[in-house]
C-alpha positions as CSV (number, residue, x, y, z in Angstrom):
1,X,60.6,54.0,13.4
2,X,63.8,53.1,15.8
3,X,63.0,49.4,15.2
4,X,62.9,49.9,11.4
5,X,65.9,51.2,10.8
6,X,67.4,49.1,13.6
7,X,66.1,45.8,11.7
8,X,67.6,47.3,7.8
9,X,70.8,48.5,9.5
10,X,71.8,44.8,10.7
11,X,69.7,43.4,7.8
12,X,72.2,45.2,5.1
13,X,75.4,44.9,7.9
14,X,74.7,40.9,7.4
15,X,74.3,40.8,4.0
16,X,77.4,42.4,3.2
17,X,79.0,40.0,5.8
18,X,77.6,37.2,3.9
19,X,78.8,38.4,0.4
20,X,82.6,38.9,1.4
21,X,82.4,35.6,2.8
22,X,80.8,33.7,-0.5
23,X,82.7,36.4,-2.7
24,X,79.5,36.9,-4.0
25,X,78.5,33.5,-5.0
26,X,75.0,33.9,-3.9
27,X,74.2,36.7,-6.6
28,X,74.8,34.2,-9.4
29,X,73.1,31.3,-7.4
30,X,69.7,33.9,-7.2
31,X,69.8,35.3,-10.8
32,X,69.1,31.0,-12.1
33,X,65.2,30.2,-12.7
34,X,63.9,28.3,-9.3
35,X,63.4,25.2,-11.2
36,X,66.7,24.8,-12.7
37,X,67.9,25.6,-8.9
38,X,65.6,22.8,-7.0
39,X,66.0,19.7,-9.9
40,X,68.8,18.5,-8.3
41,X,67.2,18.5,-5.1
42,X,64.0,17.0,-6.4
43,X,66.2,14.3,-7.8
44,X,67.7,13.2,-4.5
45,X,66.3,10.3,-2.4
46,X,64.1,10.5,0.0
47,X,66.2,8.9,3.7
48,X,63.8,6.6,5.3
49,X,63.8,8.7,8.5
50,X,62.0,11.1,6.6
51,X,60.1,8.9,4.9
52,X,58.5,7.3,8.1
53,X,57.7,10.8,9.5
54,X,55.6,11.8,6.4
55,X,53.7,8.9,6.7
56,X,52.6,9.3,10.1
C-alpha cells in the first residue's frame, strides 16, 4: 500500500514537472488521433544503420 502511493505521489509530482516545463504542450499533442500523430514519422526515411540491423 506504501509502494502505491509512493509510485502515484512521484508519478503526479513528475507530471506536473513536465507540464510547467512544456506549458502544457503535451495535452494538445495527446487529444490528436494516433494516426494523424505518427504520418509524419511513417514518412521519414529509413537511415541505413537501421536498415542493416532489421535485416539481420
Amino acid at each position: 500500500m506504501a509502494r502505491e502511493r509512493t509510485a502515484q505521489h512521484l508519478l503526479a509530482t513528475r507530471l506536473g514537472q513536465l507540464r510547467e516545463l512544456t506549458g502544457g504542450r503535451a495535452a494538445a499533442t495527446a487529444s490528436a488521433p494516433w494516426a494523424e500523430r505518427l504520418a509524419p514519422l511513417a514518412d521519414r526515411p529509413v537511415c541505413e544503420e537501421v536498415r542493416v540491423v532489421a535485416a539481420t
